[in-house]
RODOPA-875720 format. One record per atom (N, C-alpha, C, O): x, y, z; residue in one letter. Coordinates in steps of 0.02 Angstrom, whole numbers, plus 50000, padded with zeros to 5 digits. Layout:
BEGIN
XYZa...
This chain:
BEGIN
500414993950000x500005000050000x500435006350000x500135011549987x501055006650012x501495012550011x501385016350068x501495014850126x501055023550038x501155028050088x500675029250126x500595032950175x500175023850084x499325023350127x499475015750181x498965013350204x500145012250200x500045008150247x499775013350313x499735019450317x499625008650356x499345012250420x499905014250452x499935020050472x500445009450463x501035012250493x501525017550505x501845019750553x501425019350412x501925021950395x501425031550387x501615037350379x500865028550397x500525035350395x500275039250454x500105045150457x500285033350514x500365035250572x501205039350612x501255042750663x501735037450564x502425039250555x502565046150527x502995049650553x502105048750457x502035053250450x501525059250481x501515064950460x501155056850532x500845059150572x501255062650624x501215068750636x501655058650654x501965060450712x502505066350689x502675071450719x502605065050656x503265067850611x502975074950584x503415079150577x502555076150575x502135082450539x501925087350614x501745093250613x501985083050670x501855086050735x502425089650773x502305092450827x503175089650740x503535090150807x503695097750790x503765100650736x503725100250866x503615107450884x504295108550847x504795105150838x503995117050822x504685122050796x504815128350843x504525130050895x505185130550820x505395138350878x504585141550874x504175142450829x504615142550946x504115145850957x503245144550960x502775148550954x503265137050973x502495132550950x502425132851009x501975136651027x502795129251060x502495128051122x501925132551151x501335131851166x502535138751152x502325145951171x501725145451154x501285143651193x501615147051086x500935149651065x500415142151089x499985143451132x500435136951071x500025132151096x499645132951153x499035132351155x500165134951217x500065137651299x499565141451304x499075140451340x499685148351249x499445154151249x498655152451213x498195154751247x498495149651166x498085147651142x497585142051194x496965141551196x497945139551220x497675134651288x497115137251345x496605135051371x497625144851348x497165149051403x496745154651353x496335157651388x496725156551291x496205156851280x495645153551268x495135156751281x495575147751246x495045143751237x494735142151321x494145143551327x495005140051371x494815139851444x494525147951463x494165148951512x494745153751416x494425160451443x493815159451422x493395161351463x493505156251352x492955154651340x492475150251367x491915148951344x492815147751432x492345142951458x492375134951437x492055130651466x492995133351362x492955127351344x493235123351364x493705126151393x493285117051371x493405110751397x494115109251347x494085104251310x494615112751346x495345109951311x495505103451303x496005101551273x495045099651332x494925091151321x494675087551266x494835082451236x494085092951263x493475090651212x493865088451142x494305090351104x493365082851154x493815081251075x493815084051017x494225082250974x493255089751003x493465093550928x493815099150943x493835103750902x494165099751005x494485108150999x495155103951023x495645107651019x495325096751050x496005095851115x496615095851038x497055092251061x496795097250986x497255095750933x497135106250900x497465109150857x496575108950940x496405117550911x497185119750929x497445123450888x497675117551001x498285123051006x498655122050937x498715126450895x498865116550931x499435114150890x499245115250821x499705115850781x498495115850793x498345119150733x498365126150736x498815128850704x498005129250764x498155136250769x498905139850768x499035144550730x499505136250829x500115137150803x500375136950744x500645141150709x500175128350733x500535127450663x500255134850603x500685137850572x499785135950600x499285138950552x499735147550560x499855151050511x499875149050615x500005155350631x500835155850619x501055161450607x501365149350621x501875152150582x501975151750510x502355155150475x501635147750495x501785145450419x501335154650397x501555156850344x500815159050430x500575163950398x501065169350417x501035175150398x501425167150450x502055174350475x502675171250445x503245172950460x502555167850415x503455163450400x503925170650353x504535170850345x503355176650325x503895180850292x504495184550338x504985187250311x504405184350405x504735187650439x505475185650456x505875189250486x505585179050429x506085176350422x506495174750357x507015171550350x506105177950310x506545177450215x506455183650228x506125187050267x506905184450179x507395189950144x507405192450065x507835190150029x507015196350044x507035198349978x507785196449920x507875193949865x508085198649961x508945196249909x509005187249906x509225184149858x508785184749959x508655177649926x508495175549892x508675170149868x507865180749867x507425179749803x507485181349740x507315178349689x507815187349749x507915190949676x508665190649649x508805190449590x509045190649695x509805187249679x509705182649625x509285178149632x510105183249560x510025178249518x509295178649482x509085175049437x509075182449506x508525181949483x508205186849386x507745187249345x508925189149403x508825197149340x509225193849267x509625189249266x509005197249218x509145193049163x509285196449133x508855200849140x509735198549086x509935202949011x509435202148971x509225196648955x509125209448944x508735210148894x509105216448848x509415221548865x508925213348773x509465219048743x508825222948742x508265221448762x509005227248720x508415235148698x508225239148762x507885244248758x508425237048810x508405239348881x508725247848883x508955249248938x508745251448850x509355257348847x509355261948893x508795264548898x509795264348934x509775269748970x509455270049032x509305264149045x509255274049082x508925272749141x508055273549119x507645271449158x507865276249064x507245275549049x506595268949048x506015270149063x506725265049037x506515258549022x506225258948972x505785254748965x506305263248923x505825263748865x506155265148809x506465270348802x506105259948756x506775259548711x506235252948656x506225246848658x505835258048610x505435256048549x504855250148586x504695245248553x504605251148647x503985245248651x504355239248712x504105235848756x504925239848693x505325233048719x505505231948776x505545226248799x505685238648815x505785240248875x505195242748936x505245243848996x504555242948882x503915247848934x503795245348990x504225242449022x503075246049015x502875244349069x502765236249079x502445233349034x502975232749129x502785226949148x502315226249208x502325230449253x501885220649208x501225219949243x501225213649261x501225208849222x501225213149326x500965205749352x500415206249382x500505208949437x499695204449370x499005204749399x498795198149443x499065192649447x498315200349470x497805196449506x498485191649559x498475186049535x498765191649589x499095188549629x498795188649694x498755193549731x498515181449708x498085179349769x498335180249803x498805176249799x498425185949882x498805182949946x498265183650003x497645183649999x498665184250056x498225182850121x498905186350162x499505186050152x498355190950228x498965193250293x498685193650334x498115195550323x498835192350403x498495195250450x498545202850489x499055205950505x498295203550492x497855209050518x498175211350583x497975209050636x498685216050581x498985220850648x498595222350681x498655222350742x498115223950654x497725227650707x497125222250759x496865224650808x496995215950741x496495211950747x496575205950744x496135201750758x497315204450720x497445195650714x497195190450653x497445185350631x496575194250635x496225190750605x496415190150521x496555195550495x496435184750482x496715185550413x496215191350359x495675193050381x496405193550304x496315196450276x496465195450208x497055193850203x496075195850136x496375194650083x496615198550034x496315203850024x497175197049993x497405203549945x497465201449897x497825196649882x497015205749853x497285203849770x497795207949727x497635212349687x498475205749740x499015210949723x499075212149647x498925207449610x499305218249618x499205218749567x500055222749581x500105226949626x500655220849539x501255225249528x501375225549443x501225221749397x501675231249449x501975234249406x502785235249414x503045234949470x503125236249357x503875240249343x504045243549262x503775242449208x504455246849277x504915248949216x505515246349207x506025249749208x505505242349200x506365239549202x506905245149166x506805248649116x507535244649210x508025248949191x508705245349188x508785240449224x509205247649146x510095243549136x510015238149116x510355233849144x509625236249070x509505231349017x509565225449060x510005221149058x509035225749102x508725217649132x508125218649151x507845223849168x507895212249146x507195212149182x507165205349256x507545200549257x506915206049280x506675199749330x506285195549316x505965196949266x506155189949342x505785182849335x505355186449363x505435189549416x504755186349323x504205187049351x503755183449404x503205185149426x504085178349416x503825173749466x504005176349547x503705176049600x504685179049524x505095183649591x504345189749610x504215190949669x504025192149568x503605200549602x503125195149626x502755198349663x502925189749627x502445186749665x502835183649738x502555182649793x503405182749724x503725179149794x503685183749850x503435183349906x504085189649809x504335197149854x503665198749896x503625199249958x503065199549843x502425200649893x502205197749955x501975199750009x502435189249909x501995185049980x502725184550027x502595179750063x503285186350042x503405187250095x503135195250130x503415196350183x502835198650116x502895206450165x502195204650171x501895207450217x501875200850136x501065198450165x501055193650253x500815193450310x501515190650206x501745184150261x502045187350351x502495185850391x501465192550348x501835197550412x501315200050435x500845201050397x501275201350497x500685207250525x500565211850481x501105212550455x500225215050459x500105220550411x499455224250428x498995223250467x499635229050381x499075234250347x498975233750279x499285229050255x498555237850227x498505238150185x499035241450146x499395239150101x499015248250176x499555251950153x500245249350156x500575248250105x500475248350217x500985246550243x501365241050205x501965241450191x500965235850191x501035230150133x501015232050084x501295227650051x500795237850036x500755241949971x501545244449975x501955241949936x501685247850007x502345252850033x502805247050044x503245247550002x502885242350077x503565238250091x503745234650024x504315234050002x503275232950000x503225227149924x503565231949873x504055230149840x503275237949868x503445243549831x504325245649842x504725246849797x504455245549908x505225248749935x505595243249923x506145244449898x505455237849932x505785232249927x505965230549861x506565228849858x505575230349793x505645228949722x505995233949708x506325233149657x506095241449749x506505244949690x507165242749713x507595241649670x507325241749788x507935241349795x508175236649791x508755236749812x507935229949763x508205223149750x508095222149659x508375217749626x507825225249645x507945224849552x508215229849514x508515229249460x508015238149566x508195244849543x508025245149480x508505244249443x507445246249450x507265248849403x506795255649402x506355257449441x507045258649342x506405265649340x506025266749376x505965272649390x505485260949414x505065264049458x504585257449468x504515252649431x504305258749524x503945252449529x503075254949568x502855258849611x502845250449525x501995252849576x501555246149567x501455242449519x501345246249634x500845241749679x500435243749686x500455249849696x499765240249689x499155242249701x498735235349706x498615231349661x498505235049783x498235231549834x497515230849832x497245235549861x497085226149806x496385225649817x496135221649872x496035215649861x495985224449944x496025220949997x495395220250048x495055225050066x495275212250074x494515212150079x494805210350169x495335207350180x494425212350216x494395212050276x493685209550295x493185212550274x493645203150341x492955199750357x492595205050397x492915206350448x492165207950394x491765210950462x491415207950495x491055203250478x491485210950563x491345206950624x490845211450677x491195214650716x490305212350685x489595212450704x489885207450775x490235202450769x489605210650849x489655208250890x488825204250891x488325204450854x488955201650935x488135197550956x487535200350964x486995198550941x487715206051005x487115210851022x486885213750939x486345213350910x487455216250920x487165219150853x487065216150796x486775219850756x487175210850776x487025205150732x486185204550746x485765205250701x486035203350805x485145205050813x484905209250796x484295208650793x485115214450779x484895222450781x484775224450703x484295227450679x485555220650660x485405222950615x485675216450588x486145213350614x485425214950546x485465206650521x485835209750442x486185205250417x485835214550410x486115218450347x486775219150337x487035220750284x487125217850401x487755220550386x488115216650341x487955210950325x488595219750322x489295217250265x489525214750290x489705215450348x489655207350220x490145202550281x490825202450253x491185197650268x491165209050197x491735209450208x491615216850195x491135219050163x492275221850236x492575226750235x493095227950168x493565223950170x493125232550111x493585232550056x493825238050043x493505243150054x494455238250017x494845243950022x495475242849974x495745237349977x495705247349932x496165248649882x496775253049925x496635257949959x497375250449918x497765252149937x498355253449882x498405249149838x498805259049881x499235259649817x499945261949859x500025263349918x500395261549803x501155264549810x501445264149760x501435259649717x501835270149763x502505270849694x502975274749713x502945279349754x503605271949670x504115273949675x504705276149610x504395274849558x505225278249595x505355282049543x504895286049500x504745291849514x504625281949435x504465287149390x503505285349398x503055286549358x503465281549478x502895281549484x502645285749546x502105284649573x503055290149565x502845293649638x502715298149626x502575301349677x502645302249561x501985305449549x501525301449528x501465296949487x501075305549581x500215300349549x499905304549497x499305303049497x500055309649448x499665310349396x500095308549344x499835308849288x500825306149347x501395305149308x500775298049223x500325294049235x501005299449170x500615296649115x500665288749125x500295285049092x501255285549181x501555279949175x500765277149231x500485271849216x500605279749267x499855276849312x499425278149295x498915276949329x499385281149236x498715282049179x498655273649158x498175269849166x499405272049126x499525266449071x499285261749115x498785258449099x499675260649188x499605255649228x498795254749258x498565249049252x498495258149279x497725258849295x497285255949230x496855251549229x497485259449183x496975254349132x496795249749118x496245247649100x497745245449131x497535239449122x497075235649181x496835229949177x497005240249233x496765235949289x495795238549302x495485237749355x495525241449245x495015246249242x494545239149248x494145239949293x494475233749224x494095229049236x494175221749285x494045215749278x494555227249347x494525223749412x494235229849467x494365230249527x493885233449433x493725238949485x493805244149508x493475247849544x494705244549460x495195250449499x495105254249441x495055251849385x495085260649456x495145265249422x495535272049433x495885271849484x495555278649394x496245282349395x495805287249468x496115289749515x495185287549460x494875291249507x494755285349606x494785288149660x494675279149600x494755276449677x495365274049684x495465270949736x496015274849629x496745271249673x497135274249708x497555271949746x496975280949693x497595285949725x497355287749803x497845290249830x496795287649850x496795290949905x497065284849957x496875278949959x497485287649989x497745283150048x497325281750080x496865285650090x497345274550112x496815274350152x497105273750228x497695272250236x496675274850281x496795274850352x496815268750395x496345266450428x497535265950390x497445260550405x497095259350481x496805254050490x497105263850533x496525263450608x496045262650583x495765257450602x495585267650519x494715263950511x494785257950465x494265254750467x495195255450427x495075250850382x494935243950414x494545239950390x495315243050471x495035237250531x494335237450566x494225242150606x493805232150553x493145234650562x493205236050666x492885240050699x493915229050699x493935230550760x493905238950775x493405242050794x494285240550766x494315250550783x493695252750787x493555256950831x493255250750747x492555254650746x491705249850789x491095250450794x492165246350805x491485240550862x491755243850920x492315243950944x491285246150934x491535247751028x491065244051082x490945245751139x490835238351044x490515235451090x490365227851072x489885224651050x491255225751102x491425219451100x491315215851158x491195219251207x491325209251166x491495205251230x492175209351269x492645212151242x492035208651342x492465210651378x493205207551378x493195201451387x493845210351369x494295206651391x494635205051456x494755209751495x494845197951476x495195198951511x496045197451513x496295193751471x496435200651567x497105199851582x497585194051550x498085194151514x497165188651585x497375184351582x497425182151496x497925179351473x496895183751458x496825181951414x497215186851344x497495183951297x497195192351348x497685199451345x498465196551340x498835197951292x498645192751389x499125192051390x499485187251350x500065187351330x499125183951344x499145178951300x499155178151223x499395173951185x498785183851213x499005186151144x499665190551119x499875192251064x499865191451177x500605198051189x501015192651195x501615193651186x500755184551215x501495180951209x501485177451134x501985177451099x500905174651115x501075174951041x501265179950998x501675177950957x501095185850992x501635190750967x502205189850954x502455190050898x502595188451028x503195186651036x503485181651011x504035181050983x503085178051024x503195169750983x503355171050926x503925169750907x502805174650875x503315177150824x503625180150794x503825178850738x503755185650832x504495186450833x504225194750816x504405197650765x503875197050856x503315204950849x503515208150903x503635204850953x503585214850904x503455217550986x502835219851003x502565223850965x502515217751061x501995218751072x501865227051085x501295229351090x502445230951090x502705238351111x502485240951049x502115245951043x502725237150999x502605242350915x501935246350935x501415244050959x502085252850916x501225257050898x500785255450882x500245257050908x500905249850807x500085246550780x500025243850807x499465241450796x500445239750878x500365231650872x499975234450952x499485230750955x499975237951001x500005239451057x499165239251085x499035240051145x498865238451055x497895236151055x497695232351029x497095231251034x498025229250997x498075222550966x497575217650991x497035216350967x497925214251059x497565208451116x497165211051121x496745207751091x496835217051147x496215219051172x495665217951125x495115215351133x496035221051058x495465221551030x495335212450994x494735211250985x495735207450977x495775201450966x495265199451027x494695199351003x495265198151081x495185195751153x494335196651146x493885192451153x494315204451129x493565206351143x493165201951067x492705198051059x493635205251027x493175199550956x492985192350992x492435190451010x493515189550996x493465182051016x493175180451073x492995174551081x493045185951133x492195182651186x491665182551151x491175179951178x491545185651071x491015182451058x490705176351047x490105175651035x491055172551049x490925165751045x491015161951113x490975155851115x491105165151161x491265161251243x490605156051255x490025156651236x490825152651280x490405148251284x489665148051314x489755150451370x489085146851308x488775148751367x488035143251333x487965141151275x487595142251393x487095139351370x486315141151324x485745140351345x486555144051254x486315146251214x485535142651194x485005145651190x485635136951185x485025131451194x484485134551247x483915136551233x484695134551289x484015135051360x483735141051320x483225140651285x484185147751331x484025153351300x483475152551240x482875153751251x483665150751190x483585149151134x482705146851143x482265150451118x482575142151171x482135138051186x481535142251201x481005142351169x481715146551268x481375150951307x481075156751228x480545157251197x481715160051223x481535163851165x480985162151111x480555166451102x480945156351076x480705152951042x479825153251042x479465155050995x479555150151126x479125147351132x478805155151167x478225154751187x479075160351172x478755166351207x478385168751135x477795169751120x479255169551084x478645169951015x478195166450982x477755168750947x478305160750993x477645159350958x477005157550998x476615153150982x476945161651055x476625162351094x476075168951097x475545170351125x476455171151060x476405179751030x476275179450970x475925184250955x476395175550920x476225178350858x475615177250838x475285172650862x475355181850785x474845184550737x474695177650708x475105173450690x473855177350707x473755169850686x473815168950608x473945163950576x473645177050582x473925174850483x474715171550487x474865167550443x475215173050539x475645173650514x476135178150472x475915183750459x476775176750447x477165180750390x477315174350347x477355168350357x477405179350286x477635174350208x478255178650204x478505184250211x478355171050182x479195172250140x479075168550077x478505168450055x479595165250043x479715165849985x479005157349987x478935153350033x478595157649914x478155152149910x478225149449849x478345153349803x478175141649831x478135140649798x478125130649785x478505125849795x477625131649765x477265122149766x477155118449840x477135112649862x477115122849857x476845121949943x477675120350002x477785118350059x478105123049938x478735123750003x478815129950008x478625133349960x479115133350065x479125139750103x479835139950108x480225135150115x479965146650103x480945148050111x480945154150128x480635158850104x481445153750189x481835162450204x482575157450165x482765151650170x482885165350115x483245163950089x483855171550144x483775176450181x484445167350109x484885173950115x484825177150179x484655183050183x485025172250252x485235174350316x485915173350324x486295168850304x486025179350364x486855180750374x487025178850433x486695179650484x487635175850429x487685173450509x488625175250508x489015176650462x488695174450573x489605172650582x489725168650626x489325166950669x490455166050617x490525160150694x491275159250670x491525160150614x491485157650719x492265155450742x492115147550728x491625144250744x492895145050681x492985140450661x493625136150722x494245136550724x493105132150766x493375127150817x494065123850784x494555122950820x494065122850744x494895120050732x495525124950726x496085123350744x495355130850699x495895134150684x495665142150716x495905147250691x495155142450773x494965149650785x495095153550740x495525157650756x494835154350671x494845157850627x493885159250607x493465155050623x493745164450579x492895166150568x492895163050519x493385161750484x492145161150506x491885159350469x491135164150443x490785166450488x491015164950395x490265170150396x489995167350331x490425164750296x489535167250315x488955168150249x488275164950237x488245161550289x487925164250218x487215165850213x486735157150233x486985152050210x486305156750261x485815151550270x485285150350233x484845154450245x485175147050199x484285146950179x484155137650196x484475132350198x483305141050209x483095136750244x482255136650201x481915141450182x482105129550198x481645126550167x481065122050193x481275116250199x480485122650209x479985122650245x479155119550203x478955121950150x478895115850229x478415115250193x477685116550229x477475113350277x477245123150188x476905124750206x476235124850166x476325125850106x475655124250183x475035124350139x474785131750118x474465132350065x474925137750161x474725142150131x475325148250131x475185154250132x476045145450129x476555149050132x476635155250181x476805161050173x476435151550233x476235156450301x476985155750340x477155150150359x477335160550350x477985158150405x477775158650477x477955163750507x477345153150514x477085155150566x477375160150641x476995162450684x478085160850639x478415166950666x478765171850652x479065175450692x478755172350582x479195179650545x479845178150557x480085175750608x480195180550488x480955179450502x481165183150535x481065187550493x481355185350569x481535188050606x481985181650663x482575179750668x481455180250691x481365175350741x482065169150714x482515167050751x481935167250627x482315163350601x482875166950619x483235163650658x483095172350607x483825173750577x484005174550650x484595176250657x483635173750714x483855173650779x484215167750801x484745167850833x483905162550783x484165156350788x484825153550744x485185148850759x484865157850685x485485156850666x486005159150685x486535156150678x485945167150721x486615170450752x486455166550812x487015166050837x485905162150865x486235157350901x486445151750919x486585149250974x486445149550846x487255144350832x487675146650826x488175143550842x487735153550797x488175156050727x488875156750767x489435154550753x488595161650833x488935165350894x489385161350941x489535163950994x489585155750926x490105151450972x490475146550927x490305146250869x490945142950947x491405139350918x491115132850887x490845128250916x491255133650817x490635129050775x491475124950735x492085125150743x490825120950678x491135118550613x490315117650585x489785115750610x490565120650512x489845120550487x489345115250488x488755115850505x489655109950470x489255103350473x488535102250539x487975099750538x489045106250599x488475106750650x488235111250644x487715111450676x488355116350613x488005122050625x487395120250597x486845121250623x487525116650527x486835117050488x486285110250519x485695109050504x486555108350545x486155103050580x485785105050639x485195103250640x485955107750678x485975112550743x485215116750721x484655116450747x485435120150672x484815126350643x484175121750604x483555122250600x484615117650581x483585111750560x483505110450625x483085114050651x483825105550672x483515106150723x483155107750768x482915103850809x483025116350766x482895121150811x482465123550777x482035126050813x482295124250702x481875128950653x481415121650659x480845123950658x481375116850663x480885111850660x480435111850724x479905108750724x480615114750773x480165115350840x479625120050807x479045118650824x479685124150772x479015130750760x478785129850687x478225132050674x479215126550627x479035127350563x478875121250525x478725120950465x478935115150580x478875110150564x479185105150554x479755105350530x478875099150569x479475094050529x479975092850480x480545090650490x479635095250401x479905095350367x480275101850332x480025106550300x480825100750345x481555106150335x481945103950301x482105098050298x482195108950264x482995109150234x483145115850257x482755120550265x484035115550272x484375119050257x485155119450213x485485114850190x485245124550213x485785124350170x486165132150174x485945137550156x486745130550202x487145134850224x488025133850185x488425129250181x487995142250158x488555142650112x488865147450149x488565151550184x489525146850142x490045152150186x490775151150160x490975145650141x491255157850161x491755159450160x492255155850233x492115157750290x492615152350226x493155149650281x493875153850261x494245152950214x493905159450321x494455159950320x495115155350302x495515155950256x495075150550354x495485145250367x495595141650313x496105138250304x495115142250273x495275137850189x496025144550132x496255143950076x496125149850185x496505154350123x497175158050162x497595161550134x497155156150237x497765158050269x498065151450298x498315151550355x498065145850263x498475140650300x498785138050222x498575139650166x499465132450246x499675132150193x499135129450117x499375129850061x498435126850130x498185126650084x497985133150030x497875131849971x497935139650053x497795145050015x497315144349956x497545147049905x496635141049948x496295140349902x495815145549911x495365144649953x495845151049878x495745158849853x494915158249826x494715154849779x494615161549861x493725159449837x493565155249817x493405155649757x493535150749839x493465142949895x492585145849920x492455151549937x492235141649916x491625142249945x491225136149972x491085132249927x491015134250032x490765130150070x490125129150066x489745133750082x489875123150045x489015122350063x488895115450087x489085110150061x488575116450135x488085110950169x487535110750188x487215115850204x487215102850191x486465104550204x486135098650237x486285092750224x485565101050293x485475094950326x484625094950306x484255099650294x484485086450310x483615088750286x483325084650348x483655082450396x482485083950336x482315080850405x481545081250363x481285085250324x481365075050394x480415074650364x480505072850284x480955070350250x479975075050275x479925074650193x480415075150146x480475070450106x480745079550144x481445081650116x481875076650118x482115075650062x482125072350169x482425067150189x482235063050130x482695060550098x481405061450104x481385056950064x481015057550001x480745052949970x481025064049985x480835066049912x481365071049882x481585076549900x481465067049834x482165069149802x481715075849775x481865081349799x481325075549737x480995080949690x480975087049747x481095092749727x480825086149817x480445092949857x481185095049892x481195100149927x481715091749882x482285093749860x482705098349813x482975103949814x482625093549775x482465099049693x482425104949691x482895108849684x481755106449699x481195110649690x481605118949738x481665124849720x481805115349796x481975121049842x482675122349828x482785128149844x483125120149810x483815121349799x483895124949718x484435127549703x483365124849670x483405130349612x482995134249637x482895139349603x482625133649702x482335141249707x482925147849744x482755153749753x483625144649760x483905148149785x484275152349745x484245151549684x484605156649767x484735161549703x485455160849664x485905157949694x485545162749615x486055159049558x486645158449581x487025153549586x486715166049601x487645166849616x487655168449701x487525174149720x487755164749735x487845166649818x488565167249820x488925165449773x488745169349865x489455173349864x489555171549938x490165171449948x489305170449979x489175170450049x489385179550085x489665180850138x489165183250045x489315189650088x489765193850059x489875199350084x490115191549996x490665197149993x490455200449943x490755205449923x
């Protein structure tokens, strides 16, 4: 059997486990946050969460340890027609473009990953050019770091001129940040965006003027990804571009738990002193009590049976059609139990009714989904969890089906870049009519995105 014997794969098991500089640490640290939440560090779907989360958190900081000249050394090539410091010598020397380059960073301000669609430019100058494979390396190490938007625009940018030195170099950052809606307000307003987006730019030589003709040329080509000569140029602020900065009404932190994020810092190899980095834990700490543990069920239950205790005997309608009933397009978020990373995007749920009556208004539904949504999940339960609970008031027969964005699918070494998740649990009828199946899964809508 090779590498599928049991032995030998239990061998590569062990072997894929043994700690590197700085795992323990963070493991520890990760230990006492999950116990700040109230969880059982035993339990068997979270007791293997330290050693993933470590592993997951250096391999996403590993740039802090390469070196740009490793990369580009050797990397430059003789091109004839190259003439002079211009780069422009009959067509041959112009502008070069490397687009759409998938990365991922985390987030200085919040911990939390973030995605970038890098877009570089150069002029090559002294009759060479670089491997173009090098302006994608150079990026994903200064990604591969705590960051900002800018900050990652600006280092990628400083870094290419002084390791290839050509005419001028310009970057420009299309960058999506998850937003994060505390508990209280996820009830309040069920609308919110479930990503934060923002264009970030930089140039250097004959690109640090921003009306210079050379970011005319370069912007065009990028006019059918969004960017244009009028949204690339304003800097953006990297304090509001973090949705943390602007929630002021997170879970409480504590000390103990604070601290603990100031020793992973350290772990890799950060000062917790830096300016950006110095609110960091707090504001990480307070994100992450939203999910603390607590007995949501009882709640849940109580909630449940007061409304439909209360409601209007017509009822509310939602979506109808051949006697199945659907709230489509509920937004939820939740922390992903293996790798404490978020998870967010949309629920629909499928119901069979005779006069397409939702006997408690959605409302009520999209309550029960932020209380699964709101603690340390994996989708599989989540969506099981929510038929469960939507079948006490709407009936036996349910489907759901829940699509979502996983961080964790685009900041670990897998990096699979809009990646989208769906699952679905049924119960009653649904369970055994393929057609009333059917029927409800083309009533959902074409292109779901889960939020972004």
């Amino acid at each position: 059997m090779g590498a599928l014997d049991e032995g030998h794969y239990h061998e590569e098991i062990i072997e894929n486990e043994v700690n590197v500089e700085g795992q323990p640490e963070i493991e520890d640290a990760v230990r006492v946050l999950l116990q700040g939440l109230g969880e059982d560090i035993n339990r068997e779907g979270i007791k293997k969460t330290p050693f993933r989360v470590a592993k997951a958190l250096r391999e996403g900081t590993r740039g802090y340890k390469q070196k740009v000249n490793d990369i580009v050394h050797g990397a430059l090539f003789p091109e004839a027609g190259l003439e002079g410091g211009s780069g422009q010598a009959g067509g041959v020397g112009g502008l070069v473009i490397v687009r759409d380059l998938d990365l991922f960073s985390y987030c200085a301000s919040c911990l939390l990953p973030f995605q970038v669609k890098c877009h570089v430019g150069y002029v090559p100058s002294g009759k060479r050019v670089v491997g173009l494979s090098k302006l994608s390396r150079v990026a994903d190490i200064f990604a591969k770091r705590l960051q900002s938007p800018q900050r990652l625009a600006d280092e990628v940018c400083t870094a290419l001129q002084h390791g290839i030195k050509p005419t001028g170099v310009a970057v420009v950052l299309q960058c999506m940040h998850i937003h994060f809606p505390n508990f209280e307000s996820a009830f309040l307003d069920s609308t919110s965006q479930g990503w934060v987006k923002i264009i970030a730019t930089s140039g250097s030589g004959v690109f640090e003027d921003r009306n210079a003709d050379v970011w005319t040329d370069f912007l065009s080509l990028l006019k059918f990804r969004g960017i244009s000569i009028d949204n690339a140029h304003p800097r953006p602020s990297d304090q509001s571009w973090c949705p943390s900065q602007s929630c002021r009404r997170l879970g409480q932190a504590t000390s103990a738990m604070t601290n603990a994020v100031s020793s992973i810092l350290k772990s890799l190899g950060e000062d917790p002193l830096r300016e950006e980095l110095v609110g960091t834990p707090s504001r990480f700490v307070k994100w992450f009590m939203n999910f603390r543990y607590s007995n949501l069920e009882m709640k849940l239950n109580g909630f449940v049976r007061s409304r439909i205790d209360t409601r209007s005997p017509s009822g509310q309608f939602g979506n109808f059609k051949d006697g199945i009933c659907s709230e489509l397009n509920l937004s939820f978020w939740s922390q992903c139990e293996h790798h404490l990373l978020p998870f967010q995007g949309v629920v629909h749920i499928g119901y069979h009714s005779l006069d397409g009556a939702n006997p408690v208004g959605r409302p009520l539904v999209q309550s029960v989904v932020h209380f699964y949504g709101f603690k340390l999940q994996v989708q599989e339960r989540l969506t099981r969890q929510i038929a469960e609970s939507v079948s006490s008031f709407l009936g036996e027969d349910i489907m759901v089906v829940v699509e979502a964005n996983h961080t964790c699918m685009i900041s670990r070494g897998i990096e699979k870049f809009g990646s989208n998740t769906a699952t679905f649990a049924v119960l009653g009828r649904f369970a055994t009519d393929p057609a009333a199946r059917a029927r409800f899964l083309q009533s959902l809508p074409d292109s779901c995105s889960a939020g972004q």
